[in-house]
C-alpha positions as CSV (number, residue, x, y, z in Angstrom):
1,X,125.7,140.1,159.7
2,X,125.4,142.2,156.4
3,X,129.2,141.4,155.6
4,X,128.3,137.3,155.6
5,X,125.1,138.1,153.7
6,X,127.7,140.1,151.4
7,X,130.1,137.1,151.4
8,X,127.7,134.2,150.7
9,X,126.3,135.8,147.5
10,X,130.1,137.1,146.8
11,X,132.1,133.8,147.8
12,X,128.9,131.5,145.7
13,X,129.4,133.6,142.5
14,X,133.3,133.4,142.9
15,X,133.0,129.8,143.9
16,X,130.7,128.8,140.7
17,X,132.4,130.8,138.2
18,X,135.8,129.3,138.7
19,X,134.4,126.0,138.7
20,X,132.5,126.6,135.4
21,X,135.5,128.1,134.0
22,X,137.9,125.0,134.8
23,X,135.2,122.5,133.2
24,X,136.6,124.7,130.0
25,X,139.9,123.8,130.6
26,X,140.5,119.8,131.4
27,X,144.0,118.6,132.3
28,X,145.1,122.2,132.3
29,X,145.9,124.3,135.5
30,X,145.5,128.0,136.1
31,X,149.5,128.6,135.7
32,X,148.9,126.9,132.1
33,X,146.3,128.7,131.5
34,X,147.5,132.6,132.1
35,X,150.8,131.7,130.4
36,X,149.0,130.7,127.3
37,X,147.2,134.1,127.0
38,X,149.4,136.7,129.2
39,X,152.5,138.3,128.6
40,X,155.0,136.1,130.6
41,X,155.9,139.2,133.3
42,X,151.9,139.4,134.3
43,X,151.6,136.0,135.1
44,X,154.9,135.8,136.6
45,X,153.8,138.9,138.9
46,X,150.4,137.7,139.8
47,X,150.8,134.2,140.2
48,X,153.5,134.9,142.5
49,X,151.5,137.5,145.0
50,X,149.0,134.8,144.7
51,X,151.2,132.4,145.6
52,X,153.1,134.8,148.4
53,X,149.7,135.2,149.5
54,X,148.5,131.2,150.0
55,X,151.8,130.4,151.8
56,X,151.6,133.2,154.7
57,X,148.0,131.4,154.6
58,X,149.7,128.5,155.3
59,X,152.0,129.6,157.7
60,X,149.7,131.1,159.6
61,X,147.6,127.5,160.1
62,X,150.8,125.6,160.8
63,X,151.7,128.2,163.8
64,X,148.0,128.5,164.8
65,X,147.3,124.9,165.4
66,X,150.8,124.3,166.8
67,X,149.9,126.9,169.4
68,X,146.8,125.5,170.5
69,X,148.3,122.2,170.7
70,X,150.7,123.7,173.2
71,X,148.1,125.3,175.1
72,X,145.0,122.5,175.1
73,X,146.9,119.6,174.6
74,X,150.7,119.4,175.4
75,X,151.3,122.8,177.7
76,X,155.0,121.2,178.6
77,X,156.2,120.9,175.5
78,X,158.1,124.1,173.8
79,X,155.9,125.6,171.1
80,X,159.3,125.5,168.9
81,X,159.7,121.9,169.2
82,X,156.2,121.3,167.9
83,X,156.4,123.9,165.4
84,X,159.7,121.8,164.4
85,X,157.6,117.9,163.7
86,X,154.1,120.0,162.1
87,X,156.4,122.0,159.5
88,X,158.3,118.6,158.8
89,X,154.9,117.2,158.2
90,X,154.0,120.1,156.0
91,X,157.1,119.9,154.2
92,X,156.9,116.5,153.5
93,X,153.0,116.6,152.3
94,X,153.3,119.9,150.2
95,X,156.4,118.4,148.4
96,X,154.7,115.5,147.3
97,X,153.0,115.0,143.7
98,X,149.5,116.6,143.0
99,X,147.8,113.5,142.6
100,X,149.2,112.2,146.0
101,X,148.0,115.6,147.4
102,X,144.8,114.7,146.1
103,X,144.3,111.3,147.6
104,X,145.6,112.8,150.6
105,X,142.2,114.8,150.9
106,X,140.2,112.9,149.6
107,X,141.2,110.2,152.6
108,X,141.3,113.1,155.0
109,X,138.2,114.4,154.3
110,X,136.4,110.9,154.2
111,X,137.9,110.1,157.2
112,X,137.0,113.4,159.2
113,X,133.5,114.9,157.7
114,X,131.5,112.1,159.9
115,X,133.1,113.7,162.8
116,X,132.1,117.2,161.7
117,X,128.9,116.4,161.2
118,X,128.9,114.7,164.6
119,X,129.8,117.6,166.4
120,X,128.1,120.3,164.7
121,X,124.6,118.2,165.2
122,X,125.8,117.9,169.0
123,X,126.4,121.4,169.2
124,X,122.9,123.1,167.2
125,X,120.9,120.1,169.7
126,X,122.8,120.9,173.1
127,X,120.4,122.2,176.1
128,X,123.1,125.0,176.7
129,X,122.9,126.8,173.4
130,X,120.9,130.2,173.4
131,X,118.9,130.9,170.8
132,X,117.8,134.3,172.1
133,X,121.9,135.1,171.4
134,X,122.1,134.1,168.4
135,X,118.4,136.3,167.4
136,X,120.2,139.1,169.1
137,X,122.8,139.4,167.1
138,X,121.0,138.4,163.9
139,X,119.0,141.2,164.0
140,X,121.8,143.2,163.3
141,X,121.5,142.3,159.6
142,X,120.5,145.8,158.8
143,X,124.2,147.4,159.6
144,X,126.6,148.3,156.7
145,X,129.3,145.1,155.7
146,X,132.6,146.2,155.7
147,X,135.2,145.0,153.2
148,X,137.2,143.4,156.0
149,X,134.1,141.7,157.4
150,X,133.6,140.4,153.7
151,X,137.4,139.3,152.9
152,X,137.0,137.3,156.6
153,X,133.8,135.4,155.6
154,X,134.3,135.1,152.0
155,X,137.4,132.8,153.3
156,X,135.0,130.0,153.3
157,X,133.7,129.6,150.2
158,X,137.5,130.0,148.8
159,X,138.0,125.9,148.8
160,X,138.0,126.2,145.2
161,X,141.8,127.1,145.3
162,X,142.7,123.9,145.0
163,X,141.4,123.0,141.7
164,X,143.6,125.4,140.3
165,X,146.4,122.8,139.9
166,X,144.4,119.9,140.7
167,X,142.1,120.8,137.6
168,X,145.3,118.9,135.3
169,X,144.0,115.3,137.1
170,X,140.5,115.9,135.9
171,X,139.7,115.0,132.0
172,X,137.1,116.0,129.1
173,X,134.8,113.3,129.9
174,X,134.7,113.6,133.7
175,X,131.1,114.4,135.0
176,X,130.7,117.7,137.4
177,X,127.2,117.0,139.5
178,X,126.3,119.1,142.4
179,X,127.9,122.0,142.1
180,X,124.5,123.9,143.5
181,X,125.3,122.4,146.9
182,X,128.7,124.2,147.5
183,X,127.1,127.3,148.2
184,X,124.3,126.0,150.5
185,X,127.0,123.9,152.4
186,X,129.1,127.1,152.9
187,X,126.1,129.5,154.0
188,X,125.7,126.5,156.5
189,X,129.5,126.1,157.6
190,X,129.8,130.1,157.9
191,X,126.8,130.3,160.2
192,X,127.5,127.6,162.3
193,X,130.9,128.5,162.6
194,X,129.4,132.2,163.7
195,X,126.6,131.2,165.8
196,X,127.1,128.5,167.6
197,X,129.7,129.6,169.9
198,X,127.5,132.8,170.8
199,X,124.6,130.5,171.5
200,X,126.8,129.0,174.2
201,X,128.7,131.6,175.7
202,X,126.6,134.7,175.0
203,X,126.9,137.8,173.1
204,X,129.0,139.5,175.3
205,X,131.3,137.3,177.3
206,X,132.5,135.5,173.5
207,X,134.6,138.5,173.0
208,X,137.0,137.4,176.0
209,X,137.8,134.2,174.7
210,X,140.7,133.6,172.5
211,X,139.5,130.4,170.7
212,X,136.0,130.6,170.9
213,X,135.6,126.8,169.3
214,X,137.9,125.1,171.7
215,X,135.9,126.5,174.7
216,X,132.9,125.7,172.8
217,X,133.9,122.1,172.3
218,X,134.7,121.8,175.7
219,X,131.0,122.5,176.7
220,X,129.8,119.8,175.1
221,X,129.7,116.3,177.1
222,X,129.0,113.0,175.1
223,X,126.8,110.8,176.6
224,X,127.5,107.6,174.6
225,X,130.8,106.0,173.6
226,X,133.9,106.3,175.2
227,X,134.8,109.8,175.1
228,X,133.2,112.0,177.1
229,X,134.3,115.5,176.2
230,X,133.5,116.6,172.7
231,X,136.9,118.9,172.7
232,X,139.3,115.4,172.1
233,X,136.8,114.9,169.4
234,X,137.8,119.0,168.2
235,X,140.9,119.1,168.7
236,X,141.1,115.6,166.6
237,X,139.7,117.3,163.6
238,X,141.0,120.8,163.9
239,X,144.6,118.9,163.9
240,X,144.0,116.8,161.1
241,X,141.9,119.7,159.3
242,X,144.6,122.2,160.2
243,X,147.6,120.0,158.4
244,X,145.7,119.4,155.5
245,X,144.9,123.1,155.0
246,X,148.6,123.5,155.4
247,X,150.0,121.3,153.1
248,X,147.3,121.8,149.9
249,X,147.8,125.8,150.7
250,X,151.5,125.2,150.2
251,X,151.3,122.7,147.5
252,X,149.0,124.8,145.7
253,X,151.6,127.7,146.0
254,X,155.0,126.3,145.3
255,X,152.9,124.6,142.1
256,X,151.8,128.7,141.3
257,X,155.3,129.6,142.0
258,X,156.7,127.0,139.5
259,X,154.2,127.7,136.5
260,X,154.5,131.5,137.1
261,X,158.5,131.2,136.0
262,X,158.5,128.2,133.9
263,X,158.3,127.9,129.8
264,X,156.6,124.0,129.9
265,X,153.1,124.2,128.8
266,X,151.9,120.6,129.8
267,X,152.6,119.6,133.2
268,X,152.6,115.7,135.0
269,X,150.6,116.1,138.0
270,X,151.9,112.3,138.7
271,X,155.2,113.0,138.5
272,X,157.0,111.1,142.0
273,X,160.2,112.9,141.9
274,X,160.0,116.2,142.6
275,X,162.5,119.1,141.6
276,X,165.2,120.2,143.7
277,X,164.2,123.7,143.4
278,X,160.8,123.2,144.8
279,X,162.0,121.1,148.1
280,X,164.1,124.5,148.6
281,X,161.3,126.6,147.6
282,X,159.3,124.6,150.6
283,X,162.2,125.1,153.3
284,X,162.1,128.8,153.1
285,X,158.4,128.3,153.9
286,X,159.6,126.5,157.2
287,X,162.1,129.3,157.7
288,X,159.4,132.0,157.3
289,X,157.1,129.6,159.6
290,X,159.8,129.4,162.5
291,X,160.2,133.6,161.9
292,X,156.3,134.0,162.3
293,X,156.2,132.5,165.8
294,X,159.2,133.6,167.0
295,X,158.7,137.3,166.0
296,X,154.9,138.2,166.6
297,X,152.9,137.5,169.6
298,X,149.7,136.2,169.7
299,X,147.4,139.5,169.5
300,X,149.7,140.5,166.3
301,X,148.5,136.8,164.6
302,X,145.3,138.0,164.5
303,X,145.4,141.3,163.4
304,X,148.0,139.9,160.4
305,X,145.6,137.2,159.9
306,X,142.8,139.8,158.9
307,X,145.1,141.9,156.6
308,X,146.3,138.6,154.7
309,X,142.6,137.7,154.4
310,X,141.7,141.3,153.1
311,X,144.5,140.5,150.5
312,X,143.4,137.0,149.7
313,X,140.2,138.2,148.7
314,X,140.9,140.9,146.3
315,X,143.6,138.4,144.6
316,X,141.0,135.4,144.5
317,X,138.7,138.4,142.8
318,X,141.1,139.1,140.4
319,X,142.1,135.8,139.4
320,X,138.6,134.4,138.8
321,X,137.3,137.6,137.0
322,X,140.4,137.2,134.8
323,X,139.5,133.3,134.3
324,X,136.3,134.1,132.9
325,X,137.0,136.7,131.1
326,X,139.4,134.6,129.4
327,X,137.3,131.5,129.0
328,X,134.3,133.1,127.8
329,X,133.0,131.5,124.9
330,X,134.9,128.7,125.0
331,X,133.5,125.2,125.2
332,X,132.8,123.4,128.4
333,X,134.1,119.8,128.1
């Protein structure tokens, strides 16, 4: 409990910070922007352990999701041949242009925040949640955070990544209003994610579950409409979610591994036809993803999973402290 209090003050300030930064430097990214005031070997060097850093992220979604469409969803189907047509998918989105990467989300998320919403009001209002669980556990606020407990639920408020490259689409004259409620929405997202499957299954017997959401989701019954069980609904988003994640993390780092090694200054985040080098840059990423399933079991995901997040967050740390350090004092647009 202290570590999310820890990371909803740390992830806001992180979260804020970058974003006021950027509004200092329209049409530019963050690989323009380090290689205009760095020596080129340090941003070389940390924009590719940033970069190394996001892609294991998103390798580590694409096998996740392809495993719990094996086990919830399509058990006689052999994980590799999944793993084959969501890394295609990934492939193919990650390799596109940055604009089309932002339309992308912007459809995805238009298209699947109703459903959120849906399910998370289902969920807080079911008869079967336990709100003595979830006061149980709250009340153990007053224990120490730890930095790993921190780096975990700091991962939320990290969406900002994005905007690193995505930044060059946005110009001078381009409005940013309600910044204030990215915080509050991420408090809100981190609790509910928390919470609400202890309120259903208990503080104890949540430990032996695997995927705590998907059993959650399966607890929940629709009454209206023609679905019935709220995990099609789940599974639906965590799919869609899941991909996206996958294909702006990867995006985002083959763009960070380009601008950490290249000498152009002004990049065309419209540009259609992509660079050879990056569509081979993207297939060791499959490579690596078809080595990650085949080579660690499921136990040894999650315990990787927690020391890639410990990383992430001390990188993300680094690079924003560095941003405003080096836009202070300059002019917002």
């Amino acid at each position: 409990m202290a570590s999310m209090g820890t990371a909803v003050v740390v992830g806001s300030v992180l979260e804020l910070g970058f974003l006021h930064v950027m509004r200092r430097f329209p049409g530019q990214g963050v690989p323009e922007i380090l290689a205009d005031r760095l020596p080129r070997w340090l941003c070389a060097a940390l924009l590719s352990i940033a970069a190394a850093v996001l892609m294991i992220q998103g390798i580590q979604t694409v096998a996740g999701f392809t495993v719990v469409i094996n086990r919830f969803i399509s058990p006689d189907i052999k994980v590799i041949y999944l793993l084959m047509f969501t890394v295609l998918l990934a492939w193919l989105g990650a390799t596109r242009s940055t604009k089309t990467v932002l339309i992308l989300t912007e459809i995805s998320l238009l298209l699947n925040v109703p459903l959120v919403v849906v399910l998370l009001l289902k969920s807080i209002g079911g008869t079967m949640m336990d709100w003595d669980a979830v006061m149980t556990i709250a009340n153990h606020l007053p224990f120490a955070p730890t930095y790993k407990g921190v780096a975990a639920a700091s991962f939320v408020f990290f969406g900002f990544t994005p905007l690193s490259v995505m930044n060059r689409l946005l110009t001078a004259d381009m409005k940013w209003r309600g910044r204030w409620i990215l915080p509050i929405l991420g408090m809100f997202t981190l609790l509910a994610s928390f919470f609400i499957p202890i309120g259903y299954h208990g503080t104890e017997a949540i430990e032996n579950y695997v995927y705590p959401w998907t059993t959650t989701s399966d607890s929940l019954e629709m009454e209206y409409g023609l679905i019935e069980r709220a995990i099609f609904i789940f599974s639906s988003l965590y799919l869609n979610l899941s991909m996206l994640y996958a294909i702006v993390a990867w995006h985002v780092a083959l763009e960070w591994f380009k601008g950490g090694f290249s000498k152009k200054r002004h990049v065309n985040p419209d540009q259609t036809e992509r660079p050879l080098l990056i569509k081979i840059i993207c297939g060791v990423f499959v490579i690596l993803a078809f080595m990650y399933v085949k080579l660690l079991n499921e136990q040894q995901f999650f315990e990787f999973g927690a020391f890639v997040h410990e990383w992430n967050f001390g990188i993300e740390a680094v690079l924003v402290a560095l941003l405003i350090y080096i836009g202070w004092g300059r002019k917002a647009a």
